[in-house]
C-alpha positions in Angstrom: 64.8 24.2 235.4 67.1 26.0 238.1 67.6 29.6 237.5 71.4 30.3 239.2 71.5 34.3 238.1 69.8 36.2 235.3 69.5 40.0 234.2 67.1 40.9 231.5 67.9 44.2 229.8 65.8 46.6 227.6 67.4 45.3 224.8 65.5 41.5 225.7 68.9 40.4 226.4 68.8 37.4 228.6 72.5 36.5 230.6 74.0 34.1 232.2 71.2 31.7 232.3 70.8 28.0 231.2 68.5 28.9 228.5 65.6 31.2 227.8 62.1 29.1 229.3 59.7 30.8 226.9 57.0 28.6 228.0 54.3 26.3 225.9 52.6 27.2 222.9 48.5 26.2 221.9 46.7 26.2 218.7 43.1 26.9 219.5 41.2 26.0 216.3 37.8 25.0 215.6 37.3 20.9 214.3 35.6 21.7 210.8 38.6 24.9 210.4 41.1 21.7 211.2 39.6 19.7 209.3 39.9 21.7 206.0 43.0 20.5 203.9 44.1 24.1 203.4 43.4 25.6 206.8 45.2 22.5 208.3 47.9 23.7 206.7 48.1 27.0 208.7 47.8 24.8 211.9 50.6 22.7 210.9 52.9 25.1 210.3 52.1 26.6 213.8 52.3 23.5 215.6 56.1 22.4 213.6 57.1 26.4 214.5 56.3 26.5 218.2 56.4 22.9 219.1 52.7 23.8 219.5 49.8 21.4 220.8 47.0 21.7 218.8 43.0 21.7 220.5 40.0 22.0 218.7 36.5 22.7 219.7 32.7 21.7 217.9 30.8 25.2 218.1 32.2 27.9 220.3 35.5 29.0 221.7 34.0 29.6 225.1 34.8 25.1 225.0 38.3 25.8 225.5 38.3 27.3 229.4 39.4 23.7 231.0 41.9 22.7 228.4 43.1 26.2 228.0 43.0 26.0 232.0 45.1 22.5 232.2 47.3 23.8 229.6 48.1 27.0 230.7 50.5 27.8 227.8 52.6 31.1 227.5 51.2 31.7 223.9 47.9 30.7 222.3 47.3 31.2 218.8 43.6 31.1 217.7 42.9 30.0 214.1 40.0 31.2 212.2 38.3 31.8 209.4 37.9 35.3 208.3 33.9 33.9 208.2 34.0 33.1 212.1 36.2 36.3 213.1 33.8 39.1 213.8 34.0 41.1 216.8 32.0 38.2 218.9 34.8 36.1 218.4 37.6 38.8 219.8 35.2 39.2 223.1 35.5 35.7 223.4 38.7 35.3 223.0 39.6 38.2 225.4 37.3 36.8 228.1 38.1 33.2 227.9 41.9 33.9 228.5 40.9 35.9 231.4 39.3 32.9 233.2 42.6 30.5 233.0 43.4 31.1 236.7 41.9 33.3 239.8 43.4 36.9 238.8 41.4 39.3 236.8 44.3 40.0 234.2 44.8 37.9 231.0 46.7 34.6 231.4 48.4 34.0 227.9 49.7 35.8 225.1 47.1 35.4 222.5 46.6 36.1 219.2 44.4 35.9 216.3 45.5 34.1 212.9 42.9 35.0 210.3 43.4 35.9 206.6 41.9 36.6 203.4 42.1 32.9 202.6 44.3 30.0 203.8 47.3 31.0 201.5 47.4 34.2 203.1 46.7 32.9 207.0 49.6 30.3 205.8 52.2 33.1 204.8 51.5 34.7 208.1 51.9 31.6 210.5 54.9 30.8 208.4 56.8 33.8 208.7 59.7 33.2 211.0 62.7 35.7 210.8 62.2 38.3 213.5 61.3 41.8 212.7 63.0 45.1 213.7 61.5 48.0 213.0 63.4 51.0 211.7 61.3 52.6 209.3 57.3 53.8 210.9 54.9 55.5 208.4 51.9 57.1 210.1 48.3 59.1 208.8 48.6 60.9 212.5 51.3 62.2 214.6 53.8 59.9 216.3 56.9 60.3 218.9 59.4 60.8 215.9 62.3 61.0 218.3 61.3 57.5 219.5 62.1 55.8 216.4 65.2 55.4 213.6 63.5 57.1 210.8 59.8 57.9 209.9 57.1 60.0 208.5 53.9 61.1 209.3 51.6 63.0 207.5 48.9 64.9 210.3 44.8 63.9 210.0 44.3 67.1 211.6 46.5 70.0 210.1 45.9 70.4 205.8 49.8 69.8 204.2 51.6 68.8 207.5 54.5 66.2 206.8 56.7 65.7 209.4 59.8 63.5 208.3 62.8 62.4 210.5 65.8 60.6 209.2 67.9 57.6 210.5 70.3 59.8 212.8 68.4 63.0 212.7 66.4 65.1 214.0 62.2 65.4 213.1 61.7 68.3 210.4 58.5 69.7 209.5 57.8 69.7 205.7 54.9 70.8 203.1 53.0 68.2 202.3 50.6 67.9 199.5 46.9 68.4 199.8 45.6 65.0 199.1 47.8 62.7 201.1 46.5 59.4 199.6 49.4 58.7 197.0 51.6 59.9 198.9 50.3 57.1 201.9 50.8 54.5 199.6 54.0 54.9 198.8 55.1 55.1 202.2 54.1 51.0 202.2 54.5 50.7 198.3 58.3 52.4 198.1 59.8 53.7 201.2 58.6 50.3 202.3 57.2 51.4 206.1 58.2 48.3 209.1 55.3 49.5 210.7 51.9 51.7 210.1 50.1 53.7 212.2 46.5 54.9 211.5 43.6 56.8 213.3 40.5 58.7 212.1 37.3 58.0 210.9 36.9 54.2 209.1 34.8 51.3 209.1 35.2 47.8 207.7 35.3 49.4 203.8 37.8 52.2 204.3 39.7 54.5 206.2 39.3 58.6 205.9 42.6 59.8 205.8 41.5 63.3 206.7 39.9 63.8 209.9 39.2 67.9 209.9 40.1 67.9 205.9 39.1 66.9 203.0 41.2 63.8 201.5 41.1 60.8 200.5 40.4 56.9 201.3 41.6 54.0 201.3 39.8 50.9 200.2 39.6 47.0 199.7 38.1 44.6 196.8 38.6 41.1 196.4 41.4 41.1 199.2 43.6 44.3 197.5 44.0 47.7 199.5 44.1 50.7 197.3 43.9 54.7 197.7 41.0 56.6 196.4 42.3 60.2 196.0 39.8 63.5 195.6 39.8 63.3 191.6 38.9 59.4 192.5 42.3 58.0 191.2 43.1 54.7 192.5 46.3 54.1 193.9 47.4 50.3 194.2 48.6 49.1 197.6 51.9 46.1 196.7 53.6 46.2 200.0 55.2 42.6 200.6 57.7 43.3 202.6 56.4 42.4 206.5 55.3 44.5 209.0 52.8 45.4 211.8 50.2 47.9 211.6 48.8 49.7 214.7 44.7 51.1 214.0 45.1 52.7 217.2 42.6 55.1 216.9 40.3 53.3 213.7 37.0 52.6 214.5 36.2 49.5 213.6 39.3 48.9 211.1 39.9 45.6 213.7 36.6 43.8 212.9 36.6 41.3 210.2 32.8 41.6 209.2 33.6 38.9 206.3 36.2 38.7 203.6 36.3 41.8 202.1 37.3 43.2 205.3 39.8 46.0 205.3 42.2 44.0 208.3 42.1 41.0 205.9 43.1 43.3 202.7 45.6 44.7 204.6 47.5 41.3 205.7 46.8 40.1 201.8 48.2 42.9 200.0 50.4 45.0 202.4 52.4 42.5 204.4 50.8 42.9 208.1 51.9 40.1 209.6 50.6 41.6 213.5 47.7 44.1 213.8 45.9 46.1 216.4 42.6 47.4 215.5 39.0 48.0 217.5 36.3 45.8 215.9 33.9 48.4 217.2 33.0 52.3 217.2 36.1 53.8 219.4 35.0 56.5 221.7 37.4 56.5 224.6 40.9 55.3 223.3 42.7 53.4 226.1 42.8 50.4 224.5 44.3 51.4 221.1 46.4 54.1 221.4 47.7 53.2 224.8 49.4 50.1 222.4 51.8 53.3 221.6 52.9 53.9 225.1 54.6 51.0 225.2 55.5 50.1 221.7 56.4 53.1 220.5 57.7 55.1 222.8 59.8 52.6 224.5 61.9 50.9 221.6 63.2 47.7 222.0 61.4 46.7 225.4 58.4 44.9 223.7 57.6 42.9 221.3 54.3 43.8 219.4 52.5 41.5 221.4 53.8 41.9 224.6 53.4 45.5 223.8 49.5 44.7 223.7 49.1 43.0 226.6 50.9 45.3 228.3 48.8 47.8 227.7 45.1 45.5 228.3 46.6 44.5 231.5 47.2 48.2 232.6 43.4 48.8 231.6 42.4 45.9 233.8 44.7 46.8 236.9 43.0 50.7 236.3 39.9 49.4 236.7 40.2 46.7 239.4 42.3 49.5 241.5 40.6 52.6 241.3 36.8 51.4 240.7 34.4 49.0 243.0 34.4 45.8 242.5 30.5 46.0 240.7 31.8 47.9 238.1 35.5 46.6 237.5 33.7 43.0 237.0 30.8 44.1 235.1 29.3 42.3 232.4 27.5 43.1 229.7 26.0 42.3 226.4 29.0 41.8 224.1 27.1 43.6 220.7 26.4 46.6 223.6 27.3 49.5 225.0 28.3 49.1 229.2 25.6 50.2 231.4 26.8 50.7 235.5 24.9 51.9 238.3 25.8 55.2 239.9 28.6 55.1 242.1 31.4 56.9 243.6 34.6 57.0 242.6 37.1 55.9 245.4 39.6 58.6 246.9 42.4 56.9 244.7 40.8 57.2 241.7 39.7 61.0 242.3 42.9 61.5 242.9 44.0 60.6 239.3 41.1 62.9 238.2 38.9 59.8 237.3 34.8 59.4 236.8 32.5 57.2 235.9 32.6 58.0 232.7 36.0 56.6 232.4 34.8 53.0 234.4 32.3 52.7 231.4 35.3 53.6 228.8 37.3 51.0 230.3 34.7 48.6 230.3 34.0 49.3 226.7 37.5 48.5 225.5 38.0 45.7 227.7 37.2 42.8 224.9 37.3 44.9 221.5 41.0 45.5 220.0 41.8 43.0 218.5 45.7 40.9 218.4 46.4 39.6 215.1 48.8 37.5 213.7 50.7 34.5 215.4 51.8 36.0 219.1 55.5 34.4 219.6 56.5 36.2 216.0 59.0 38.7 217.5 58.5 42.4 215.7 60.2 45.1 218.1 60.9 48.3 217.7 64.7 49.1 217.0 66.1 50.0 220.7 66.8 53.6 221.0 67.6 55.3 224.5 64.3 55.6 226.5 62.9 57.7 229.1 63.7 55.2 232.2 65.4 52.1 232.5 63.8 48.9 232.9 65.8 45.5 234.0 64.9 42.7 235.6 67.5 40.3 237.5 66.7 36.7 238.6 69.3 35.0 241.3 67.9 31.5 242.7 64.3 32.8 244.1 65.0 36.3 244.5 63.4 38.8 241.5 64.8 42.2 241.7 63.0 44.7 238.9 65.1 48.2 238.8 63.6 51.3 237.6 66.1 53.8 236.6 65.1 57.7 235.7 66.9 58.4 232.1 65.4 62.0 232.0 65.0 63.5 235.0 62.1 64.6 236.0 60.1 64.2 233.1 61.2 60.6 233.2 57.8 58.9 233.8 55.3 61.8 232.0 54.1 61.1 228.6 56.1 61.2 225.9 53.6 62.1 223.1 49.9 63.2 224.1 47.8 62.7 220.3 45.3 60.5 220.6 42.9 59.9 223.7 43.8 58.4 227.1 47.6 58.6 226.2 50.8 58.6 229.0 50.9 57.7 233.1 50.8 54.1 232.2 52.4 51.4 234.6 55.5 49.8 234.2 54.9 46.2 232.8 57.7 43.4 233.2 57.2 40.2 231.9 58.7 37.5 233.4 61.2 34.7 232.1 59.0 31.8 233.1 56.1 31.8 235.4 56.5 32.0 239.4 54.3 31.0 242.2 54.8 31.3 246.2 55.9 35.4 246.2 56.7 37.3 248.9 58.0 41.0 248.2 60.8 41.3 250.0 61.0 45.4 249.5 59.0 48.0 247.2 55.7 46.9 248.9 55.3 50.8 248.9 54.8 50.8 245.7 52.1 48.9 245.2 53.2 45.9 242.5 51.3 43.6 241.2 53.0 40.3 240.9 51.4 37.8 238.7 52.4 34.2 237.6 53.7 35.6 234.6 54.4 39.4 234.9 55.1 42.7 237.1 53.2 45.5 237.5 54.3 48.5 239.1 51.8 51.7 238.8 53.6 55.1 237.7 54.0 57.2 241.0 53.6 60.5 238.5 55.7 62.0 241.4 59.2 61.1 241.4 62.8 61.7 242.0 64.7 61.8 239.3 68.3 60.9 241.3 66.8 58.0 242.3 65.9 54.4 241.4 62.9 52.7 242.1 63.0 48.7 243.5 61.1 46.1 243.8 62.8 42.7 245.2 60.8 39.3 245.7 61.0 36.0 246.2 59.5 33.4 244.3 59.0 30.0 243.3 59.1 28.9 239.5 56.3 26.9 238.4 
């Protein structure tokens, strides 16, 4: 297809093009899950959706690289049973889509399509009608000014409640002691878009308190509930769809078996997309980093996107400012990363990293786990953000403008809670993939241009009156 002048906006708006090339779309699904009238169905509805070819393999995922390879599809979907979905399986995944081609980045945008059962993975592959997100409910703090309306209610402070209202400002409020009811009615009632959770959990619960006493929240037989401090139970019926982000949950990601918490939460609370670690989560880049560029930049990403965004600016941190021996190190996937002493390169002191944070990296490198079917678009509602992003396409040349909207602070973080937040690169992803560049200006910046995206690190220094390039030529594959 011959591309005679785009412009993509913030807003995803694509212009004066033919027509959007969004690329090919895989089912990756195991033979006996195919094979299962009721699971097939969930495949079906995928493959009459997207248009989607369908493989299957006998035993293991790791069966896929050459077709996956050959294929080379823009979005892969992998179905599974909740039985075949632990944490193994997300390391797989996570590694196999990182071997489709010669760069160290991932080479699709995948996702994970599980459920409680096959009634529940169908409602998920079948939902269709794009989500924006208006209303966010969080159990820890959040960029309020980032989004139309929300509430959070703080892990860390006893009765903090912070509220903000479509076309005002954040407000601190009194909130209860116990928090739990008042959680579930954020998905129950106010009926939340999206949820945010961090804190202490494991495949059974979440503690709502982190440096408090509070409450949980529980699963059985596939329901979510709160568990208050007089051990009340409070009934999660949330149908309405949305994403939820266990940025900074250990282990709320990992689907040990059915009565998962991830599963109850798609079955009874309407997560259609999830982030979560499947393991103990120590350093933090690869949760709450999903913030960075979901959050705090509304309308740019979808939820997806906003996930890969962030795991490729965990990969291009370690393959830039860490040897070789240590970005590519491999390691038992039930383990912990173990790396030789080394020294850090000049670039990386620079940026006031150790080795310690080249293990952290490595760590979250194949644990947070995508959910849900990957082309679904959920975005944030588009509010004005901290720089400008646009991307314009003539014939073969691909200019990506940068534009400071608040001065100075422009390119800083915009909210700091959690671990390993702000500084992170700016991601583009392209229309279509691209082959045969040559940068034609911005080399000083140090892109990276992949088949399918742009990455340009943050400079931290900047100024503010002035706008940042890059311009290349390419191909289109």
């Amino acid at each position: 297809m011959l591309w005679l002048f785009a412009i993509l906006t913030d807003a995803g708006v694509l212009a004066n093009s033919s027509q959007e090339d969004s690329g090919s779309y895989a089912v990756v699904v195991k033979a006996s899950t195919s094979q299962d009238a009721e699971w097939k169905k969930v495949v079906d509805a995928l493959k009459e959706k997207h248009n989607a070819t369908v493989i299957t393999y006998t035993d293991s995922v790791d069966e896929m690289l050459d077709a996956l390879s050959d294929l080379f599809p823009r979005y892969a979907c992998f179905v599974v049973k909740p039985e075949d979905a632990g944490r193994l399986f997300v390391a797989q995944v996570h590694q196999l889509t990182r071997q489709m081609d010669d760069d160290p980045y991932t080479d699709t945008l995948w996702g994970v399509l599980t459920g409680y059962d096959a009634a529940n993975a169908l409602e998920i592959a079948m939902t269709d009608q794009p989500l924006v997100i208006k209303k966010v409910a969080s159990g820890t703090e959040f960029a309020a000014d980032m989004v139309t309306e929300g509430q959070w209610y703080d892990e860390l402070v006893k009765n903090k409640h912070v509220r903000k209202s479509s076309g005002g400002d954040a407000e601190q409020l009194k909130g209860p002691d116990d928090t739990t009811k008042s959680i579930v009615d954020l998905l129950n009632e106010y009926q939340a878009d999206a949820m945010i959770t961090s804190g202490h959990a494991t495949e059974r619960d979440w503690q709502i308190g982190f440096r408090y006493k509070n409450g949980y929240f529980r699963c059985a037989d596939g329901k979510l509930f709160g568990l208050d401090t007089n051990q009340e139970k409070h009934l999660v019926d949330s149908s309405n769809p949305k994403v939820y982000l266990a940025i900074g949950n250990c282990r709320m990601g990992h689907v040990v078996d059915q009565d998962a918490m991830a599963l109850a939460w798609m079955n009874s609370a309407g997560v259609r997309q999830m982030i979560g670690y499947t393991v103990d989560t120590w350093y933090g880049y690869g949760g709450w980093g999903c913030l960075d560029f979901f959050i705090e930049q509304p309308g740019r990403y979808t939820f997806a996107e906003a996930f890969h965004a962030n795991h490729h600016a965990l990969i291009h941190r370690l393959e830039t400012y860490f040897p070789k021996e240590v970005s590519q190190a491999r390691f038992p996937l039930a383990g912990q990363p173990r790396i030789r002493q080394f020294e850090v390169p000049a670039e990386g002191v620079a940026l006031g990293l150790r080795p310690f944070d080249a293990v952290g990296l490595l760590y979250d490198r194949d644990v947070v786990a995508l959910y849900g079917d990957p082309k679904w678009s959920a975005k944030m509602a588009s509010l004005p953000k901290y720089f400008q992003q646009s991307l314009e396409v003539s014939d073969d040349v691909y200019t990506l403008t940068i534009t400071p909207n608040r001065g100075s602070g422009s390119f800083e973080p915009v909210n700091t809670n959690g671990s390993q937040r702000g500084w992170r690169p700016f991601v583009q992803f392209l229309p279509h993939r691209i082959k045969d560049v040559k940068i034609v200006a911005g080399g000083e910046m140090n892109p990276v241009i992949t088949d399918d995206f742009i990455l340009v690190p943050n400079p931290r220094t900047m100024n503010p009156k002035s706008e940042y390039q890059l311009v290349f030529r390419a191909q289109q594959q």
